[in-house]
C-alpha positions as CSV (number, residue, x, y, z in Angstrom):
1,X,120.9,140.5,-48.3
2,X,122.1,144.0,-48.5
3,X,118.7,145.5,-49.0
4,X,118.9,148.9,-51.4
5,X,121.6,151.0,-51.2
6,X,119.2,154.2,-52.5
7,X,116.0,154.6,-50.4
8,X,112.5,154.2,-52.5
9,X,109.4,156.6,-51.9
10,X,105.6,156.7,-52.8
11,X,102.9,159.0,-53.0
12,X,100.2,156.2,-52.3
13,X,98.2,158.3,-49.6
14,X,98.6,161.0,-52.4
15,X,100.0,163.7,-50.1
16,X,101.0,166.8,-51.9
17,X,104.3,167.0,-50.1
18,X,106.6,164.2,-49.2
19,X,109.4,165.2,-46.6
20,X,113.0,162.9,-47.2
21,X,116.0,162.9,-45.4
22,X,117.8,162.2,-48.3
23,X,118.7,164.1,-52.0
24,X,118.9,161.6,-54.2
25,X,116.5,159.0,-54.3
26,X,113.8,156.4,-56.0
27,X,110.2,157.7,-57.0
28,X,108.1,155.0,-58.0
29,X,104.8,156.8,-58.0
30,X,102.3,154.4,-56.6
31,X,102.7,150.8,-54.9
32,X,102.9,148.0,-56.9
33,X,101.6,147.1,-59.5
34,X,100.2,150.6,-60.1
35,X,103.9,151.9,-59.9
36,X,105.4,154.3,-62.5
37,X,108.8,153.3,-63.9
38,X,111.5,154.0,-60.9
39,X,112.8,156.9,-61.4
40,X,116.2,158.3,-59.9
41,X,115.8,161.9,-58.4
42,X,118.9,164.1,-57.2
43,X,118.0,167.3,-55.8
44,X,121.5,168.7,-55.7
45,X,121.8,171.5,-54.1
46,X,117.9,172.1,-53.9
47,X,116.1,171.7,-51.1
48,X,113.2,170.6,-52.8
49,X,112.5,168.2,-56.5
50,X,109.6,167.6,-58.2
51,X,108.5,163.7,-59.7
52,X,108.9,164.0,-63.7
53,X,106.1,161.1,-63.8
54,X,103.8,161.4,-60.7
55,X,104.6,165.3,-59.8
56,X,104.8,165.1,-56.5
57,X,107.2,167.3,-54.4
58,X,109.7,165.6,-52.5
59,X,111.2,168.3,-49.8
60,X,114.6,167.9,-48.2
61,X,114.5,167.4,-44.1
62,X,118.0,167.2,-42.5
63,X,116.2,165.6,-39.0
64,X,115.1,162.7,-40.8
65,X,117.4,159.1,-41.9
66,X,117.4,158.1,-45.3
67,X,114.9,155.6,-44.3
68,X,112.3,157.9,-42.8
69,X,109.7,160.2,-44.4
70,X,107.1,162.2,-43.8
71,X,104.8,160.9,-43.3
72,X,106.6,157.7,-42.8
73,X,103.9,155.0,-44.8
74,X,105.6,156.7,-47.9
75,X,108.3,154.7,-47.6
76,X,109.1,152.0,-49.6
77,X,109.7,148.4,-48.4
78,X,109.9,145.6,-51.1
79,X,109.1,142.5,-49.5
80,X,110.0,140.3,-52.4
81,X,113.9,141.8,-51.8
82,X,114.0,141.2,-48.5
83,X,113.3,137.7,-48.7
């Protein structure tokens, strides 16, 4: 399987800001099943875009991958895809 083409973030550890390497992304709030609907967020030009459900800031970081954050545990992985 592919796996996603758009990465997914958290704020389970409920960090006030999450660093991506990326600008346009998947919040989905929480982990399953205490998620929020998956939301797609495009910074544009912005550096920085904040979560219309959870409200938290997502801050662009051009040294990270599109898989990496900071901190890195808010990074989504969906088992159940990857299977």
């Amino acid at each position: 399987m592919a796996g996603k083409a758009v990465p997914h973030f958290h704020n389970e550890p409920g960090v006030p800001v999450i660093a991506v390497g990326v600008k346009e992304f998947m919040c989905i709030g929480a982990l399953p099943p205490f998620d929020h609907p998956h939301v797609f967020l495009d910074m544009g030009a912005d550096t920085e875009i904040i979560c219309q459900y959870c409200s938290t800031l997502y801050r662009y970081r051009a040294g990270l991958k599109a898989d990496q954050a900071d901190p890195q545990a808010c990074v989504w992985h969906d088992a159940v895809a990857a299977e």
